[in-house]
Every structure is written in structure tokens, then in C-alpha cells.
BAKENU-891174 format. One record per atom (N, C-alpha, C): x negated, z, y negated. Coordinates in steps of 0.02 Angstrom, whole numbers, plus 50000, padded with zeros to 5 digits. Layout:
% BAKENU-891174
XZY;...
***
This chain:
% BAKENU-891174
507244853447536;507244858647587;506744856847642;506474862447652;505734861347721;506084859347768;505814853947817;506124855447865;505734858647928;506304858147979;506234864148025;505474860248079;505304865748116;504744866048117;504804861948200;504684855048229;504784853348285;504384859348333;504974858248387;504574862548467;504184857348508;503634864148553;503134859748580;503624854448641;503174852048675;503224848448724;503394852548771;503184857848788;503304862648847;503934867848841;503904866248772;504674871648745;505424866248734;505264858848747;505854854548737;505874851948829;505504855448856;505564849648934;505814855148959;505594862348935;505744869548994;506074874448934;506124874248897;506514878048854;506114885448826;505404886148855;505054892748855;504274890748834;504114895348774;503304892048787;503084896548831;502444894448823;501814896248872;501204903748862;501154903548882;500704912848878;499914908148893;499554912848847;498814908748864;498724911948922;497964909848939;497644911149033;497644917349021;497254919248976;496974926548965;497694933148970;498074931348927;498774934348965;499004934649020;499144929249038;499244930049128;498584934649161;498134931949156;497554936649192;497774942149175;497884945449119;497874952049083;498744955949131;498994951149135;499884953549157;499574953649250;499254951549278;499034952049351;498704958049355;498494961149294;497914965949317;498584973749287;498784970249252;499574977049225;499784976549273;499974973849319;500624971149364;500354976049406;499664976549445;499154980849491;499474986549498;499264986449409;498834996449391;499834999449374;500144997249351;500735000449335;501255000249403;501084994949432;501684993849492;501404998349570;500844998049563;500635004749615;500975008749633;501005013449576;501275020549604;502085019349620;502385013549600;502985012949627;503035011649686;502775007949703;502605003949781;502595011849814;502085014349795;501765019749850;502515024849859;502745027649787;503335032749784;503905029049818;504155023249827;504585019049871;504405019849953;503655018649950;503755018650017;503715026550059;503405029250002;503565038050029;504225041550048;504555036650014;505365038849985;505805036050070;505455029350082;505645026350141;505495030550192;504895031650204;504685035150251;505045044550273;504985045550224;505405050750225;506255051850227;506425045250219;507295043250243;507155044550331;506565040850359;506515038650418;506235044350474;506175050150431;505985056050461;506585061250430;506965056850430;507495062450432;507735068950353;507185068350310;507165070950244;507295069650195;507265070450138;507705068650080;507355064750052;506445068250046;506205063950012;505925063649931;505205061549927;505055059449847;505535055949800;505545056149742;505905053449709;505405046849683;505825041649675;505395033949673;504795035349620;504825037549565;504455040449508;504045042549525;503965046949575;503765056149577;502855053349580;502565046749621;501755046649556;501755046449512;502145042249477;502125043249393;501985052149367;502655055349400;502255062449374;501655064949399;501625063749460;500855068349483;500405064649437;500385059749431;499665056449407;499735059949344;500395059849288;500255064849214;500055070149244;500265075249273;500085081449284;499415083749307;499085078549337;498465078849354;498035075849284;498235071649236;497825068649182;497625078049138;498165079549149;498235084549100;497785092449120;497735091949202;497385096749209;496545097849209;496135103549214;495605104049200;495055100849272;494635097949242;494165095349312;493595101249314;493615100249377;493125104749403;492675102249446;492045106149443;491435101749475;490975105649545;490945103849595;490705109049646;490045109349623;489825118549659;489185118049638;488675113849666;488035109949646;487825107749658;487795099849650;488445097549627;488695090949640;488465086249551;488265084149573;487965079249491;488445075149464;487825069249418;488315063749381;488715059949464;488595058649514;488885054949570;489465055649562;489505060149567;490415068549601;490775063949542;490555062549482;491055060549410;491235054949407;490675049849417;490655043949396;491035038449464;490945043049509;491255038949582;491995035149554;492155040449558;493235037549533;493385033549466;492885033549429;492955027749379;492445021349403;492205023549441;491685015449474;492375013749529;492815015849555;493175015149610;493585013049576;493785016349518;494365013449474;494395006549472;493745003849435;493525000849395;493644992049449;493284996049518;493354990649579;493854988649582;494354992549586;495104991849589;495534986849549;495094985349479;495574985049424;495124974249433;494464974649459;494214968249472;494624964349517;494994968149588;494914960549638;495594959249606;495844960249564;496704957349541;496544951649498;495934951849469;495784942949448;495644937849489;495554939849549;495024937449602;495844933549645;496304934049660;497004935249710;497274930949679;497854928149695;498714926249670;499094930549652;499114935249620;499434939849592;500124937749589;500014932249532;500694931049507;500824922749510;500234919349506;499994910349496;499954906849548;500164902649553;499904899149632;499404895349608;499094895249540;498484892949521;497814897249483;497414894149491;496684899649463;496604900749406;496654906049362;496764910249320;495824908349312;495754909949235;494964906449222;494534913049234;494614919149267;494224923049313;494224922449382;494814918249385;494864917649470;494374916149524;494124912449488;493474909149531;492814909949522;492654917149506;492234923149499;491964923549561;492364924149616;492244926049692;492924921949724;492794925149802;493074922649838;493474930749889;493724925949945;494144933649973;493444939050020;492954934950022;492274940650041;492224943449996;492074940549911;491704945449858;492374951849864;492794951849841;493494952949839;493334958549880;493264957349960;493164963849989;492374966449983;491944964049966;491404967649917;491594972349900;492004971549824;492154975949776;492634980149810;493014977749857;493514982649886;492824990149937;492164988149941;491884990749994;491484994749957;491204993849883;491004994949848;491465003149804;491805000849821;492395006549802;492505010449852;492615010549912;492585015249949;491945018549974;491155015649947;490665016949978;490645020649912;490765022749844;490735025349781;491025033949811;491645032049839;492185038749854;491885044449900;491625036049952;491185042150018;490725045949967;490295042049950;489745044449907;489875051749881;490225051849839;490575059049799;490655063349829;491295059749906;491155066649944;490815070149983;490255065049990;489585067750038;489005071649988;489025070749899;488785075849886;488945081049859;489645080449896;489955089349854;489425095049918;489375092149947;489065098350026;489825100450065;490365098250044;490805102250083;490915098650137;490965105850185;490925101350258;491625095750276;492255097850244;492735094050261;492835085750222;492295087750188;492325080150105;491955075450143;491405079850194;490855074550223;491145072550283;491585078450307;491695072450393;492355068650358;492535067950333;492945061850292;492605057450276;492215057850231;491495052150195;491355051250268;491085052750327;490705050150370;491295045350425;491745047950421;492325043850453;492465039950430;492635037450349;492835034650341;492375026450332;491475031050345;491155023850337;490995019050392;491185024750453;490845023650538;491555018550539;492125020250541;492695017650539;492855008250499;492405010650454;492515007250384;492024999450417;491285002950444;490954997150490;491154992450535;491734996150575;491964992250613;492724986650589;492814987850548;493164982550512;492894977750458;492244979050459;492024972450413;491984967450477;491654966650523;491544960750569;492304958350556;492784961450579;493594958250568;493874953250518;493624956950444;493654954350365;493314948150371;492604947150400;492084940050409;492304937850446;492624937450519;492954931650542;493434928650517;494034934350493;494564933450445;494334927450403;493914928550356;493704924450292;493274917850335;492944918850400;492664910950417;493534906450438;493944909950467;494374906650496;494754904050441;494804906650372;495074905450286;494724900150280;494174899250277;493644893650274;493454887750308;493864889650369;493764882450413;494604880250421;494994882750379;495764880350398;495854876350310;495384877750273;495474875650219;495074873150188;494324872250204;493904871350168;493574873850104;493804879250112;493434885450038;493794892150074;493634894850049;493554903250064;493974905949988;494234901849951;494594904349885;495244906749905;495664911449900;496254913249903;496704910249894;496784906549830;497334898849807;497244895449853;496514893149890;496634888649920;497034890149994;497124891650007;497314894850063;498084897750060;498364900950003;498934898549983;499294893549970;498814888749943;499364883349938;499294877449991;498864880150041;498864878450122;499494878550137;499594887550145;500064888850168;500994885350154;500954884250084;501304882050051;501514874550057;501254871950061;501044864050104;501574860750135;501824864250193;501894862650252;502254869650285;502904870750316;502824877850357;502574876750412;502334869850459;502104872050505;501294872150493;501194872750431;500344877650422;500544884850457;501174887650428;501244896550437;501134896750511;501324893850570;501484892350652;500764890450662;500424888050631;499684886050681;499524890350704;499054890750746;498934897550807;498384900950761;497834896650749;497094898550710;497474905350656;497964901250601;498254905850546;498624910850567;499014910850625;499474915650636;498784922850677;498364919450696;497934924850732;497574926350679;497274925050635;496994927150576;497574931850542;498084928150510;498514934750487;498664939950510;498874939350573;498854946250626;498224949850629;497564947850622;497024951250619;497004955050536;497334950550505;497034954250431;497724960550427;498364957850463;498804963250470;498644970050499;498304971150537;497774975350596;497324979750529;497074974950483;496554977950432;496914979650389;497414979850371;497714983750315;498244986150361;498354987450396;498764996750446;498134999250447;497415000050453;496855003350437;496865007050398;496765002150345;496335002350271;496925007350241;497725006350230;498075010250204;498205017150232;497875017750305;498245022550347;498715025350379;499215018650397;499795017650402;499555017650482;499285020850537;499205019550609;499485025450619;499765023250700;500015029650729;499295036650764;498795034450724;498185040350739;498265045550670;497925041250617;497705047050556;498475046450517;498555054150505;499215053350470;498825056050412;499035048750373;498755044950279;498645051050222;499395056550239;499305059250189;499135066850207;499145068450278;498835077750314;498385080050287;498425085650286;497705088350269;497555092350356;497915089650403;497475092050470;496955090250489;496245092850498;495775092450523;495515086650565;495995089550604;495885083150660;495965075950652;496345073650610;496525067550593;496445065550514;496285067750486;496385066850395;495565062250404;495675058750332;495165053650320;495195054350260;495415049750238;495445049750160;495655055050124;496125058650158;496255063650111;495595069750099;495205070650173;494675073350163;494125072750114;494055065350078;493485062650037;493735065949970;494555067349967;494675069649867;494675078049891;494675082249939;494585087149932;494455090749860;493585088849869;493705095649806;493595090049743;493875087149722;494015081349679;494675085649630;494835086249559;495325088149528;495455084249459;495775084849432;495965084549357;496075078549346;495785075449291;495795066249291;495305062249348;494825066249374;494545062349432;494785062249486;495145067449525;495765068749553;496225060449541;496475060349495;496995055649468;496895050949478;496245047449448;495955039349460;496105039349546;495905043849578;495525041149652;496425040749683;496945045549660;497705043049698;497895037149676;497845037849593;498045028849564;497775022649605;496875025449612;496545019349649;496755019249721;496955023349737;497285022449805;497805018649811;498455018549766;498755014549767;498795009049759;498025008449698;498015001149674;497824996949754;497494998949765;497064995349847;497584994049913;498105000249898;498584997849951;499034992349919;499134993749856;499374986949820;499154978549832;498664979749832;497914973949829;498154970449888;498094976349952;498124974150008;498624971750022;499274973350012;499654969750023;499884962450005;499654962149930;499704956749890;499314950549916;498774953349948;498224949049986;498594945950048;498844950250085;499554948250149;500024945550136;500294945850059;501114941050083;500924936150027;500204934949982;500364929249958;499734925649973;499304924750006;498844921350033;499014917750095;499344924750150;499374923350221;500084922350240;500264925950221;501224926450250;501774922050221;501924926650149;502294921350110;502274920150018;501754915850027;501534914949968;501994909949938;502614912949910;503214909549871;503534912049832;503724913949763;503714917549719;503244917749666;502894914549648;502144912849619;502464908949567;502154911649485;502364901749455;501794899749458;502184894749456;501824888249434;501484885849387;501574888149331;501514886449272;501524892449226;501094892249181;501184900049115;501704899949088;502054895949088;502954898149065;503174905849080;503434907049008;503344915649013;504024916649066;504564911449093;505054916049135;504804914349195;504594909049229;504094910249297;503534915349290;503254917449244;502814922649251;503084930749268;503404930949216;503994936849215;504384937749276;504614932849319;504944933049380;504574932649431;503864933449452;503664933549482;503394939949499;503334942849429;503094949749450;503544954849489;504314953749484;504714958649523;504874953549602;504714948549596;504344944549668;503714946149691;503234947649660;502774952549726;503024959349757;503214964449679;503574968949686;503864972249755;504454965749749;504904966049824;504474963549884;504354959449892;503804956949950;503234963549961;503094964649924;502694972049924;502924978649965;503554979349950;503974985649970;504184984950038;504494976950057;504574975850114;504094975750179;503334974750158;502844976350206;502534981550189;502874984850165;502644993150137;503104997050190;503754994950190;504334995950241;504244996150319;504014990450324;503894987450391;502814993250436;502404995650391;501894999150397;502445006350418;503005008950378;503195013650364;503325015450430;503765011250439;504185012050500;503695007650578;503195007750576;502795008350637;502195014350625;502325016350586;501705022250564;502345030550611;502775029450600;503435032450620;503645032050683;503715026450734;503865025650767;503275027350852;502925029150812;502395030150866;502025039550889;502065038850933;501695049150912;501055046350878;500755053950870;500085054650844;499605053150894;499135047350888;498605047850976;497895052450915;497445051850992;496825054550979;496465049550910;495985052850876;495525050550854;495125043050860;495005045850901;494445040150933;494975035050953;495615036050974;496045029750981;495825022950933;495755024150864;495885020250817;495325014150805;494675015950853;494395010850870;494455003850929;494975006950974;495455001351012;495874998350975;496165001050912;496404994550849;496184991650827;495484995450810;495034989750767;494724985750818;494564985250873;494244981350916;494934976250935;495314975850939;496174972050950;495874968450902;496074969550829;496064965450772;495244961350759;494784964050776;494164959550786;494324953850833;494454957750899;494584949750953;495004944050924;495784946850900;496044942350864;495864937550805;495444940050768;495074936250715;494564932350747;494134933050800;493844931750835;494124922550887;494544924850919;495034920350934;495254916150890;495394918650825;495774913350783;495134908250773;494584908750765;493964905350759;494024900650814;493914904250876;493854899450930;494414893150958;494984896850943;495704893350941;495434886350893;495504887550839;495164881450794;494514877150824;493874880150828;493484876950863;493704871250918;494054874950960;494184870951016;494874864551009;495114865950951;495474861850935;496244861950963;496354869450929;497134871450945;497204874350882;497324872650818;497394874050768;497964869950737;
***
């Protein structure tokens, strides 16, 4: 009689084998694109508890996004290959910086170190400069003062992102995301240094921006006065329509994932490709996700609507602070 076939080393010490790199990479970039629209329908769902209404149902992207796959695209007159190709180049950005992050690893995945948290927002800039693009050549006047807001706007938070990433760089010595997680991880009184806590608060500042979670532009209006993003998908429909809400979520996804496991609380991560630390980590960003999805919700809520032009006294707040976190370090209060 044959005998039985010995288990590895990793299956007699932990009881589970192991998933190659390429899987994990591949489960960080599923984890993105499928867990999005939950995030987003949760926190719609929240938000709308908090205004008093009943509310989306947790699902309810899952359906818009079919219902939109299914319908017909349409093209403004005048508008070329740009108008088409934008939301699958945006897609596409979307679907890159999740190799680039800690998704799920507190170690570097063999794309990981492709870039760093600058390239990262590259591709994140690269994607929104694709969207403007589209909607500045439909000609419609409401697609363009969106596209033009959102890039005048968009300027003044890169200086924020580059201090952000020098102050990543001088608290750790690389500019890599892991590294800087497992800074954080270290030690809790890394989380308490002044340098890190003013840097996270600055990159906190850049994603209430970037998602549209401020008490100025309300994220999802189509009022005039205040709409941004929603102005750029105007006349956008069908499956191109679709990519650009999915990619919306993916990015508010991104962003967050970038906040609670780089800067905040990067714990929940395996360790190791062992398929049940992998597997449990994903409904550990998940939740960490929803909860500063929660916490945007309910200050996006709690505030009236200000002017317009307000929203550059946030972004100038969150520059100084990033700004500071530099100098704080410099001077040797870090």
C-alpha cells in the first residue's frame, strides 16, 4: 500500500498551506474592485440613517453598476476616441495602485515595489487628469466647469501629497508604504510622534477632498453651485458611465486603505501567505474601511453647506500641517 503523501513544513507548523505571491497580489487587486461598491453602498446607507432617511440598500451599487453595463452608450457630438477611452485608462489606474499599498500583507507583494506612495498618487493623478480630459472635450458647459474645478482644486493638493510623502521619507527612510507601516507597527509610540500624527492629519485633510466628503461640495448633487465630480460624468452613459462610478469607488477605497493601513492602523495585515491570515484580513480592511467611511460621513453631515471657494482654506490647513510635520522633524520634535 502507497503511502500517504507527507505535509509541507508550513502545513505541519500552521496547519494551512500557502497561496503563491501572484495570488495574493491577484486577491489585493479583487479585494479593491469587488469590495468598493460595498464600502460606498454602506456608507450611503450610513449617511442617510444620519439624515434622517431610510436609505440605499447595502447592495444597491452592485445594481446600478449591472444596470448601467447593460445600457446603451452614447457619445456627444463632437467628442472623439478621448470621451471613450478616458474611463478605461481611469479604470485601469485604479486597478494599478492596489499592487503598489498593503492591501492585505504587511509585506511586499513582488509588484509592490514598482513605485512608491508618490508613483501611487501619479497613477491616482493620472486618472483623474484622464476624467477631466473627457469632460472638457464633450464642449458641455457643465462637464467643463467640473473638469476645470476639479484640476484648479486638484493643484492645490499635490504640494500637501509631497510634503506628506517627504515627511514618509524622513520618518522612515524610504518613501515605500510597508515601510512606513511597519514603522508604525513597531512601537505605538511611533503612532504619538508629532511629525506622524501631523502628516496623518494632513493626508486625513486629502482624502475629505479627494472623496468629497467636505462640508462645501456635496459628493453626490447635481447643484451647480457646488458639484465637481459629479459634473465631469455628466454626459458620460452606459458602460463608460459604469467604469467611472466603479472607479470612483475604487479610489475612495484606495484612499482609505492608504489611511488606516500605512498611517493609522496598520493591524490586520498577514503576515504570511497562509491562506487563513490572508482570507481574514480581507474582511479586516473591509471593517477599518467602513469605519472611516463612517467617521467622513458623519462630519460631511454635521456641518452646513459653506461657499465654494471655502474649500481652499482646507486645502491650505492640510498643506500647513504637512508642512509642519516636516519642520516638527527637522527641528527635532519627532
Amino acid at each position: 500500500m502507497a503511502s500517504a503523501q507527507l505535509p509541507s513544513r508550513a502545513e505541519v507548523e500552521l496547519g494551512q498551506p500557502e497561496l503563491a505571491p501572484w495570488v495574493v497580489q491577484a486577491l489585493q487587486d479583487v479585494t479593491i474592485l469587488l469590495g468598493a461598491p460595498l464600502v460606498s453602498g454602506a456608507v450611503a446607507h450610513v449617511e442617510a440613517r444620519l439624515q434622517g432617511r431610510r436609505g440605499p440598500r447595502l447592495l444597491q451599487p452592485y445594481y446600478d453598476l449591472a444596470k448601467l453595463f447593460r445600457k446603451e452608450t452614447l457619445v456627444p457630438e463632437g467628442a472623439g476616441f478621448v470621451f471613450l477611452a478616458a474611463p478605461v485608462v481611469a479604470f485601469g489606474c485604479y486597478l494599478v495602485v492596489p499592487l503598489l499599498i498593503p492591501v492585505l500583507t504587511t509585506f511586499g507583494l513582488p509588484l509592490g515595489y514598482m513605485g512608491d506612495i508618490l508613483g501611487g498618487g501619479f497613477v491616482l493623478g493620472l486618472a483623474g487628469f484622464a476624467v477631466a480630459l473627457a469632460a472638457a472635450e464633450t464642449g458641455a458647459p457643465y462637464a467643463q466647469l467640473g473638469s476645470s474645478r476639479a484640476m484648479t482644486f486638484g493643484a492645490l493638493l499635490e504640494p500637501t501629497v509631497l510634503f506628506v510623502v517627504f515627511t514618509v521619507g524622513i520618518l522612515t527612510g524610504t518613501d515605500l508604504p510597508y515601510a512606513l507601516a511597519a514603522t508604525v507597527r513597531s512601537s505605538a509610540g511611533e503612532i504619538v510622534r508629532p511629525a506622524h500624527v501631523l502628516a496623518a492629519v494632513a493626508f486625513f485633510v486629502v482624502v475629505l477632498a479627494e472623496t468629497g466628503r467636505i462640508p462645501v461640495e456635496t459628493h453626490s448633487g447635481t447643484l451647480e453651485l457646488g458639484m465637481i465630480d459629479e459634473a465631469r460624468t455628466l454626459e458620460h452613459s452606459g458602460a463608460p458611465l459604469a467604469l467611472l462610478k466603479w472607479g470612483s469607488a475604487m479610489k475612495q477605497l484606495i484612499l482609505y486603505t492608504i489611511l488606516v493601513d500605512v498611517f493609522v492602523a496598520p493591524w490586520g495585515l498577514a503576515g504570511s501567505r497562509q491562506v487563513g491570515p490572508v482570507l481574514l484580513a480581507i474582511p479586516a480592511l473591509l471593517g477599518k474601511a467602513l469605519v472611516v467611511g463612517c467617521v467622513f460621513a458623519v462630519i460631511d453631515n454635521s456641518f452646513s453647506k459653506l461657499r465654494l471657494f471655502k474649500i481652499t482654506e482646507l486645502l491650505a490647513a492640510g498643506f500647513l500641517l504637512a508642512v509642519l510635520a516636516v519642520l516638527v522633524f527637522s527641528l527635532g520634535g519627532a
